[in-house]
N, C-alpha and C positions, 0 to 999 in steps of 0.2 A: 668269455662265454656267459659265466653269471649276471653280469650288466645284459648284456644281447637276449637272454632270456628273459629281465626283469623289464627290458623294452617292450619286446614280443607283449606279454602278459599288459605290460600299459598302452599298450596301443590295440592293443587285441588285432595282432596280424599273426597268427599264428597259420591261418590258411594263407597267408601268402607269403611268407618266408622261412624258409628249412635253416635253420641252424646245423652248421657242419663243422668239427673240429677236424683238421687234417695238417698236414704238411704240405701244403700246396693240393696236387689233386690224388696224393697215395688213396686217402680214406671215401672219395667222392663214387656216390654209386655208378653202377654202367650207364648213366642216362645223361644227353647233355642240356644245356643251360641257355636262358635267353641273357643274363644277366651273368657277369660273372665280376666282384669289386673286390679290390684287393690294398692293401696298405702294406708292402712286404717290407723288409729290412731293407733299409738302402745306403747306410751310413758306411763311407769308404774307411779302408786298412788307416788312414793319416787321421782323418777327423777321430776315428774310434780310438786312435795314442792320446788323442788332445781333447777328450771331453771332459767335462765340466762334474767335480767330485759326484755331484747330485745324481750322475746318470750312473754312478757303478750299482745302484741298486736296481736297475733294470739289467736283464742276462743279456750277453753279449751277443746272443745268438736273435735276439729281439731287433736289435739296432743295425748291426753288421752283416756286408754280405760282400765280403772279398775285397782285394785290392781297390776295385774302382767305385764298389758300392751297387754293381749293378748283377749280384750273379742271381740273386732271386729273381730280379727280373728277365732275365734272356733265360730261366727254366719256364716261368709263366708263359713267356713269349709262346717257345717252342711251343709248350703242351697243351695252351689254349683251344687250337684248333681241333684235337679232340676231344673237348669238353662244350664248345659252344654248339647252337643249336645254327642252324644258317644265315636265318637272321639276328642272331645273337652278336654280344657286344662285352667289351671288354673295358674296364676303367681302373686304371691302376696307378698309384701315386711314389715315384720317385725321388722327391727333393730335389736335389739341383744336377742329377744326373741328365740334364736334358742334352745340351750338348754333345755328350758321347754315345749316347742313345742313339740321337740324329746321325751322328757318326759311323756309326756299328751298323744301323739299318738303313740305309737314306732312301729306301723303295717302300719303307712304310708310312701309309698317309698320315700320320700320328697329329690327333688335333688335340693341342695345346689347351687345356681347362685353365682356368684362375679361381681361387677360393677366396676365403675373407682373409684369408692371412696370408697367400705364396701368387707367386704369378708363373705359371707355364710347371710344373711341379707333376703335374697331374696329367693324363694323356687317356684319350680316347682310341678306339679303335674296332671297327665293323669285324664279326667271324669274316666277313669275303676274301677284307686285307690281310689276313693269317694266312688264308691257305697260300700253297705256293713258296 
């Protein structure tokens, strides 16, 4: 949050981005979102046995999210559609859970992002395709 504030301040967008600390959407006011981006824990029960010394200084609760690496995501999933606005949008970045994502949801139109570093990592998604 301190970096994210020291952005705000250098970019002078403070009218158009709210800064919100929460746990997903516990702390989020009653209002919803056209926007909603997220980078949750994605790192599976096996990769989190086998990381590399350098990441025990990140908490565990940062990196990991259950057996498959997906349970922050399918809370997002769910609770998204009471937090977007209609024509609101959802972008959230898994790592390499695509696959069982695809798997788990196969009626969601989930479009595939690529960054400078990952390919398919990343997934878009309209409020329309949540509801339902």
């Amino acid at each position: 949050m301190a970096v994210a504030k020291i952005n705000l301040d250098t970019y002078d967008l403070h009218d158009r981005i709210t800064l919100i600390e929460s746990d997903l959407y516990t702390r989020l006011p009653n209002k919803k979102y056209d926007l909603i981006i997220t980078n949750p824990p994605y790192v599976d029960a096996q990769a989190m046995a086998e990381l590399p010394p350098e990441y025990a200084h990140e908490p565990a609760m940062a990196l990991g999210s259950g057996e498959d690496g997906l349970d922050i995501v399918r809370r997002i999933l769910k609770e998204a559609p009471d937090h977007l606005t209609p024509n609101g949008a959802l972008l959230c970045e898994i790592g390499r859970g695509r696959d069982l994502l695809e798997a788990e949801f196969p009626n969601l139109p989930l479009l595939w992002l690529d960054t400078e570093e990952s390919a398919g990592e990343v997934f878009f998604l309209r409020a329309a395709d949540l509801v339902g």
